[in-house]
N, C-alpha and C positions, 0 to 999 in steps of 0.2 A: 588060463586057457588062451593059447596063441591059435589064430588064424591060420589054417595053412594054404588056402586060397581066397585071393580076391576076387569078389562078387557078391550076388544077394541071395539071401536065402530063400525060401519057397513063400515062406508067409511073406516078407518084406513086398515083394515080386504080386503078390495075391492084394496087401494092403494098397499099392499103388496104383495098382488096375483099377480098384472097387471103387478110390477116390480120383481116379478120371471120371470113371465114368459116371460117379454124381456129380461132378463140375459141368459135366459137359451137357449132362439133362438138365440140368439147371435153367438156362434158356428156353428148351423147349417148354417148361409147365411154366413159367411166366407169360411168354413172348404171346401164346393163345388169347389170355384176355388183353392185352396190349394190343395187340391187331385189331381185335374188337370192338374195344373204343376206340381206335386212331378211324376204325369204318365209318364207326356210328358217328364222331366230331366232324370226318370228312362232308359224308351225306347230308349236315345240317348245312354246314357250310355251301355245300353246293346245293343245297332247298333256298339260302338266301341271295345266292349267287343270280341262278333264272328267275328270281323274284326283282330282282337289281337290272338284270337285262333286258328284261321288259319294260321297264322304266326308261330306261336311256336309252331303247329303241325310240320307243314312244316321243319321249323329248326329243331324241336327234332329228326324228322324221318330222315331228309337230303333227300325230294322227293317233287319235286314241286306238286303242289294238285289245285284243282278249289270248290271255294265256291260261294253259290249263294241267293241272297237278294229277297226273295217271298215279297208280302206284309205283312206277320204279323211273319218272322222269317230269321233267316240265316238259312241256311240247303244245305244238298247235291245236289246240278244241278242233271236233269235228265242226262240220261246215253247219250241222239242221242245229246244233247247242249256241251258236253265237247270235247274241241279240240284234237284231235288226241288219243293219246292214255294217258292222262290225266287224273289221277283219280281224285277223290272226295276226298277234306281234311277229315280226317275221326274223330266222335267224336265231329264237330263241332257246333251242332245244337244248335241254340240260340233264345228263341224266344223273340219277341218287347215286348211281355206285359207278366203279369201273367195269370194263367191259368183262375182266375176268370174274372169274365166276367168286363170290366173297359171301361172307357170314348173311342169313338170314338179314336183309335190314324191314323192319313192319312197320307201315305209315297207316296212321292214324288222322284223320281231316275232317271241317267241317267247313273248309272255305266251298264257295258254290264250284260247280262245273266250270264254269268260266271266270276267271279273275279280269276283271277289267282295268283299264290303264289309260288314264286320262290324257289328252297330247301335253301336257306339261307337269307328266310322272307323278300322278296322284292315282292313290288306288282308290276305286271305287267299292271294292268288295275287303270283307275283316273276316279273319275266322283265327281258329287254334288246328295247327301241326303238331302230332306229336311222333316223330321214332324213333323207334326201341330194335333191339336188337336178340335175335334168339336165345342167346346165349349170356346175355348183360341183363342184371335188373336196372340199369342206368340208364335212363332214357334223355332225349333233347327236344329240346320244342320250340316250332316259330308261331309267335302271333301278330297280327296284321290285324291293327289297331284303327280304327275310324274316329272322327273324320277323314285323318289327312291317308291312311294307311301307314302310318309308321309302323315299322317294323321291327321287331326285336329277336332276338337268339335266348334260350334258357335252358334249364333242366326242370323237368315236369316231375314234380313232388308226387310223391305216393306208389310211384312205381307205371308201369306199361299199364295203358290201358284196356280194360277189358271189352271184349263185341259187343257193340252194342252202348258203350258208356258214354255218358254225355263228356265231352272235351268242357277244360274250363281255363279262360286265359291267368284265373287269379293263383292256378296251380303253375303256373309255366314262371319259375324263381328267374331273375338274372343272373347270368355266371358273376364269380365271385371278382374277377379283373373287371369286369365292366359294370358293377353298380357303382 
């Protein structure tokens, strides 16, 4: 049997439509939780980032200062939560996400109201961060360890925490490059 035209036939023409178009959704059903975590990595990063610049205000100035952890930013404590005559690290406004609008990010905290910042970048207050992300069971965590407040980045074992759940720093593992 000889061709007597060149071209494709209906199915050939049907088969190579069907496999664009799962090549090309391919991306899409990935790329959703990829986005998700690169959020949820970013926002930890930027939870240790106004953690870190409150510090090196505080040093550069030589004036202990208070910053404080809202749900979606670092920023100045109001004026009636800061102890005594305490300012506000200044300069230090960080926020968890970008400004565009992005995935659910849930924080989790039991640092106090106010973090304090010694004038030669020692924290006075320790707690456990933990967040998680609507759509991830994979969650990150900073703790802010006492005496000195060192502080560390992790992944918080067991999953997002529930309302109301005690935070525990022995749950917040270190990532796997940095133990």
């Amino acid at each position: 049997m000889t061709r007597s035209q060149t071209g494709f036939t209906l199915i050939e023409l049907l088969c190579v439509v069907a496999l664009l178009g799962v090549t090309a959704s391919l991306p899409l059903v990935t790329s959703g939780s990829d986005r998700d975590r690169l959020q949820l990595d970013a926002a930890a990063r930027r939870l240790l980032l106004g953690l870190e610049r409150a510090r090196s205000v505080a040093r550069r100035e030589q004036m202990a200062c208070g910053i404080a952890l809202k749900r979606d930013a670092w920023s100045a404590p109001e004026q009636e939560a800061l102890p005594g005559g305490l300012p506000s690290c200044p300069g230090v406004s960080v926020a968890l996400q970008e400004a565009l609008h992005q995935g659910p990010i849930l924080l989790h905290t039991n640092l106090p109201a106010v973090v304090r910042v010694t004038a030669n970048g020692l924290l006075l207050d320790g707690g456990t961060t933990v967040l998680s992300h609507g759509r991830l069971d994979h969650t990150r965590c900073l703790v802010v360890s006492l005496p000195l407040g060192v502080s560390r980045l992790g992944h918080y074992q067991g999953g997002p925490p529930v309302q109301g759940q005690r935070l525990s720093s022995r749950r917040c593992l270190p990532d796997p490059q940095e133990a």
